[in-house]
C-alpha positions, 0 to 999 in steps of 0.5 A, a space after each residue: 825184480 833182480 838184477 842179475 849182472 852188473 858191470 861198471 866201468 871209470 866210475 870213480 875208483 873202479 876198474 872195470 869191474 863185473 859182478 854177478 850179485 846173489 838173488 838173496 843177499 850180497 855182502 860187500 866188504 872191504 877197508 874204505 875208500 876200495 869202492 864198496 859204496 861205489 858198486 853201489 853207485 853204480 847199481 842205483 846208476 843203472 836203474 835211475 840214471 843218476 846219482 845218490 852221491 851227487 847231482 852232478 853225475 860227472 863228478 863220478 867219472 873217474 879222475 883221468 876222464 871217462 866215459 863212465 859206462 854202467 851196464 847190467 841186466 835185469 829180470 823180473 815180471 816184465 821178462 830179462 832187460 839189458 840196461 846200460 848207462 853212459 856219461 861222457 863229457 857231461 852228457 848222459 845216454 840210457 839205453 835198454 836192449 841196445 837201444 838208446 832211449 829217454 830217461 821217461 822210457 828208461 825208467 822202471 825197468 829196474 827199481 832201486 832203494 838206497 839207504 846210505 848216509 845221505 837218506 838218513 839225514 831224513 831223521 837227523 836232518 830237518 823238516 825238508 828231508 822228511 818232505 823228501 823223502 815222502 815226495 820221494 815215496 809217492 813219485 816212485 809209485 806215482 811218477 806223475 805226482 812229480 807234476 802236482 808237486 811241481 805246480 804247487 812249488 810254482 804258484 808258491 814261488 810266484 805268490 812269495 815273488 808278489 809278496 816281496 815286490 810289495 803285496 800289500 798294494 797288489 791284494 787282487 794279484 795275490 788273492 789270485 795267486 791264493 786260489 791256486 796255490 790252495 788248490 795245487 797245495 791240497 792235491 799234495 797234501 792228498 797224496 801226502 796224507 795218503 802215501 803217510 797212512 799206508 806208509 803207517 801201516 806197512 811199517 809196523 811188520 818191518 819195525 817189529 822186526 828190526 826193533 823186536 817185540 817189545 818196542 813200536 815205532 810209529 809215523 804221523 803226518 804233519 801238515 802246515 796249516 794244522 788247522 787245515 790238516 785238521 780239516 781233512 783232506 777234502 776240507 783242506 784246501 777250503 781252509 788252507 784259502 782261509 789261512 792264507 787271507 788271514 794271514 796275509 799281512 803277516 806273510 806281506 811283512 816277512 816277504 814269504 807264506 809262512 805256512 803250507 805243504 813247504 812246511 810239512 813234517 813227519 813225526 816218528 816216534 818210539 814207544 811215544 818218545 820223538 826220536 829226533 831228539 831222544 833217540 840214541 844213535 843206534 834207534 835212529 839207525 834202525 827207525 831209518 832201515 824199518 822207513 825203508 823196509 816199510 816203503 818197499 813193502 809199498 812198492 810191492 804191494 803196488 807193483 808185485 815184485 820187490 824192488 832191489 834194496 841197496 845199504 851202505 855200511 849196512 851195519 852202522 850203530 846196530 849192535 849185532 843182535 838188531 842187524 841179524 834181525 834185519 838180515 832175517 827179515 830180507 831173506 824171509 821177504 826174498 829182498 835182493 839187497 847188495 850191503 857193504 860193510 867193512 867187517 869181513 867177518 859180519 856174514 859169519 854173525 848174522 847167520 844168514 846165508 850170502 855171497 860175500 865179495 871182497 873189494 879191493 882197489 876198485 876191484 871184485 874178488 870172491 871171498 
């Protein structure tokens, strides 16, 4: 999958700006604040009709009103697809070979993974990142488990609200409640255990590269309950119930449930050192891009086409050496990726070879 023509219009900084990226590497160099991250917005814009920068996409309208326009076009197995984006006035408009449809349809013609400061608070950040960040792996390739997830959070919410009003005169509601949240939580944890052991597996060719030979990266699965995980994915939600009835007074006390998938982890590890709290900042960096790497693997491995790899500040705390093997490793996994950085002489260091585009004042220029 690529995306061979991207135009982007009164988003943010832009100006009208028409950019035809390489099917290899584009790197996109310029001083901050030109807009570099922001051609990047707009690429992730046009295949997910949303923003990384914000959950609000109309605050990406450029200051002065809009409408904001995206539009690009697209080939892949499927064939070639014209893709465009409008926001105007708060609303949105997909539309796909000129006409207009709903964001279900829309999606997947054109698949985008970003690593950008935001998505790599998925190791400096807390529990609830890395839970993102999986839930964010299975829907790409399940977008139906958005559902299980979302039947999960709600007998959740429901159980926690009988809790709160005083559960502990309400136990035939809250055993009720029990029963299904066990259920809806054991279906995530499936998947979650699941997406983990893949995940494991298709990260340690990426890690390889990006950390070299001598040091391995490895990922491991955390749930809540521990015992419950310990149980198994077909024993889990048998002893998941039980931890929920043995643990009611308390969780009546606190006015929560203090254990279940909303208490998940991911553990990651270099040469057996956690490293959120050993890792140097360039270790941290690099075990974020071979997460990344390793979860396009999976998409391949699913779909039969990468997806397109889009990196802001693409060489943050890698020194030269690590961010030449990184580079390496997309050329010879034939990955389109658009990078940005704000050294324009990074193409010549890593040695391999990309379109460089500089951007100035919201504007595209051939370097």
């Amino acid at each position: 999958m690529t995306l061979d023509l991207l135009q982007a219009d009164r988003i943010r900084c832009l100006r009208a700006v028409s950019l035809e990226p390489s099917r290899g590497l584009t790197l996109l160099h310029g001083r901050n604040g030109q807009g570099k991250t922001t051609l990047l917005e707009a690429a992730y814009l046009l295949a997910t009709g949303r923003s990384f920068r914000t959950p609000r996409i109309e605050e990406a309208v450029r200051r002065g009103g809009g409408p904001l326009r995206v539009a690009g076009r697209v080939s892949g197995r499927a064939g070639e697809t014209d893709l465009a984006v409008v926001v105007d006035g708060g609303a949105r408009r997909l539309a796909a070979d000129g006409a207009e449809v709903g964001l279900e349809a829309y999606l997947g013609r054109l698949e985008a993974l970003v690593l950008s400061a935001e998505r790599e608070r998925v190791l400096r950040g807390g529990p609830d990142e890395r839970r993102r960040f999986l839930d964010r792996g299975i829907a790409g390739l399940a977008p139906a488990y958005l559902r299980t997830l979302g039947e999960c959070r709600r007998a959740l919410e429901q159980r926690n609200a009988l809790l709160r009003s005083g559960g502990a005169g309400r136990r035939a509601e809250v055993e009720a409640w029990d029963e299904r949240l066990a259920a809806a939580a054991a279906a995530v944890h499936r998947r979650r255990r699941e997406y983990a052991v893949r995940l494991a597996a298709a990260l340690a060719e990426p890690a390889r590269a990006v950390f070299g030979p001598g040091e391995t990266l490895t990922v491991a699965y955390r749930p809540s309950p521990a015992a419950a995980g310990e149980a198994g994915p077909h024993g889990f939600e048998d002893a998941y119930r039980r931890a929920l009835r043995s643990g009611a007074s308390r969780d009546g006390a606190l006015g929560f449930t203090g254990e279940g998938p909303h208490r998940d982890d991911l553990l990651l590890e270099l040469e057996g050192r956690d490293l959120r709290k050993y890792g140097s900042a360039g270790q941290v960096r690099a075990a974020v891009i071979a997460l990344k790497l390793g979860k396009l693997r999976l998409y391949r491995e699913e779909r039969g086409e990468n997806p397109v790899l889009l990196m802001d500040d693409f060489d943050a705390d890698l020194d030269e050496e690590r961010a030449g093997r990184v580079a390496g490793f997309l050329q010879e996994e034939s990955v389109q990726a658009m990078l940005t950085t704000s050294k324009e002489t990074l193409a010549g260091a890593l040695g391999v070879p990309m379109r460089k585009v500089r951007v100035v004042e919201g504007e595209t220029r051939a370097a």
